[in-house]
C-alpha positions as CSV (number, residue, x, y, z in Angstrom):
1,X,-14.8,21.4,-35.5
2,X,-15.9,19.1,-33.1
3,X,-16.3,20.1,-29.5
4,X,-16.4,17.2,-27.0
5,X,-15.8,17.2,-23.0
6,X,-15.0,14.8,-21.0
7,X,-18.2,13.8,-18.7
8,X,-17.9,14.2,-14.8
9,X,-18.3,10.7,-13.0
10,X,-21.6,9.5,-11.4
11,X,-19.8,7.8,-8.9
12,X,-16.2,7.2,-7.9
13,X,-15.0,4.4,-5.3
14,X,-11.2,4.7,-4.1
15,X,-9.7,1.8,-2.5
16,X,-9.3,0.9,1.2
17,X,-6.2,0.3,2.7
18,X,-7.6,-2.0,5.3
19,X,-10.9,-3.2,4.0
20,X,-12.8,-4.7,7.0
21,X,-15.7,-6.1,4.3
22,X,-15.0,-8.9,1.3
23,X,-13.4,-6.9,-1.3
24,X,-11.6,-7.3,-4.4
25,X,-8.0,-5.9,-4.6
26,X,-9.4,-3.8,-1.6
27,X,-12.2,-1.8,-3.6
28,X,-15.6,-2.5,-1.4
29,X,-18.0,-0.4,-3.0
30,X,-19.1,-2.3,-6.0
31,X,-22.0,-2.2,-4.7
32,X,-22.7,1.6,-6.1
33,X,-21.9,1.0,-9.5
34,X,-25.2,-0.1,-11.2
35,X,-26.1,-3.2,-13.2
36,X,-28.2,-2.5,-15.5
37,X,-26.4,0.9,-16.8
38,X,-24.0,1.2,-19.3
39,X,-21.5,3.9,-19.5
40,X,-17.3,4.5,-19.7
41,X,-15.0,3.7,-16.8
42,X,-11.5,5.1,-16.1
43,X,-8.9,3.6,-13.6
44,X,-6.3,5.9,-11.6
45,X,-3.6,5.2,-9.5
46,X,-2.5,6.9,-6.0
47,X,-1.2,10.1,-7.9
48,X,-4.0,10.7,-9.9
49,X,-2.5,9.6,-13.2
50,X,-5.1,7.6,-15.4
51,X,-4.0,4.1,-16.0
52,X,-6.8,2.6,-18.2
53,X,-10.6,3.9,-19.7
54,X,-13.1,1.3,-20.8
55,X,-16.6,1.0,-21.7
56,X,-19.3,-1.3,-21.1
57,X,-22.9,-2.2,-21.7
58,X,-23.0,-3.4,-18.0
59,X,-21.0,-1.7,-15.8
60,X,-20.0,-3.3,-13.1
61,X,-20.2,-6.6,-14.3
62,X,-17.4,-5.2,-16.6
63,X,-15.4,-3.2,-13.8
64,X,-15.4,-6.6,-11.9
65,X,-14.4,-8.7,-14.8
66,X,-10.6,-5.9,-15.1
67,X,-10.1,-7.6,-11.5
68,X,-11.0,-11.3,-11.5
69,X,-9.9,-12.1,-15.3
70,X,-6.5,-13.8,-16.5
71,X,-6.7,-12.1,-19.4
72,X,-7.4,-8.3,-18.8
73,X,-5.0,-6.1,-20.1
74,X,-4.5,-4.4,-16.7
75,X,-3.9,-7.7,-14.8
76,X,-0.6,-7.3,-14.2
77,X,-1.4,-3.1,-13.2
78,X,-4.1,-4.4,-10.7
79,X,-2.4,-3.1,-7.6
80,X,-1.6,0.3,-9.0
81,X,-5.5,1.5,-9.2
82,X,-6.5,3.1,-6.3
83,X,-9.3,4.9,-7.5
84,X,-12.3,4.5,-9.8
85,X,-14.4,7.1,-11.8
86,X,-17.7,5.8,-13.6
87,X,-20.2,7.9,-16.2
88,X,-23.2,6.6,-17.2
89,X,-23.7,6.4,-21.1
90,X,-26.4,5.0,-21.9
91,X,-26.0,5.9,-26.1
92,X,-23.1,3.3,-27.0
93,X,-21.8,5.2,-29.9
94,X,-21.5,8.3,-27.0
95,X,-19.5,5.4,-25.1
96,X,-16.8,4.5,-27.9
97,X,-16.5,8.4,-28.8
98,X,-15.4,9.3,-25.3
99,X,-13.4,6.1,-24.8
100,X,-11.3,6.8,-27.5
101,X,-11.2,10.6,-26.9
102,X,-10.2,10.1,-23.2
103,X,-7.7,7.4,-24.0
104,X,-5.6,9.7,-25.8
105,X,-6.6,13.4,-25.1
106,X,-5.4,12.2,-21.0
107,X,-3.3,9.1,-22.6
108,X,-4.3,6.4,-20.5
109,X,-1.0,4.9,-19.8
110,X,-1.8,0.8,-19.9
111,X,-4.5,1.2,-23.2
112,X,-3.1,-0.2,-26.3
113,X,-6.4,0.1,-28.5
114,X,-7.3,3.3,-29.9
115,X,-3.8,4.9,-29.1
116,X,-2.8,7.6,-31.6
117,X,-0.4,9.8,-29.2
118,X,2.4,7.2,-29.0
């Protein structure tokens, strides 16, 4: 049998409910996330329930890309993430493993790929 756990985040940034700084859809700490890292990222709303897990070579060119995109499939879910959790991966078969294990082991409610729980 296979044994796999989920990582704890290197970072997390939570949105601000009035953000005095530039941000987008009130998160101002893009700034933490690093560029050159790649690793899996999971979005949660208010209560804590996970709406979406992705992975990326890039991190928070990704993360930035789920907010500013037309065709990201959490565009219309934008408003509902409140906070962010990031785990650097560097190994990208690590990164799809625990994508698709976290998408359905905490079923990520707005994730269509990968989904074998509905």
């Amino acid at each position: 049998m296979i044994k796999i756990e989920i990582p704890e985040p290197n970072i997390t940034i939570t949105k601000q409910d009035r953000p005095e700084l530039s941000n987008i859809y009130g998160f101002t700490d893009f700034h933490l996330i690093p560029r050159d890292k790649g690793g899996i990222f999971m979005f949660y709303n208010i209560n804590d329930e996970l709406l979406f897990v992705g992975k990326a070579r890039k991190l928070r060119q990704r993360i930035k890309k789920h907010f500013e995109d037309n065709v990201s499939p959490i565009k219309p879910h934008r408003d509902e993430v409140y906070t962010i959790d990031i785990c650097i991966v560097e190994e990208p078969m690590e990164r799809e493993i625990y994508e698709t294990y976290i998408i359905n082991k905490l079923q990520a409610k707005y994730n269509i790929d990968k989904v074998f729980f509905r």
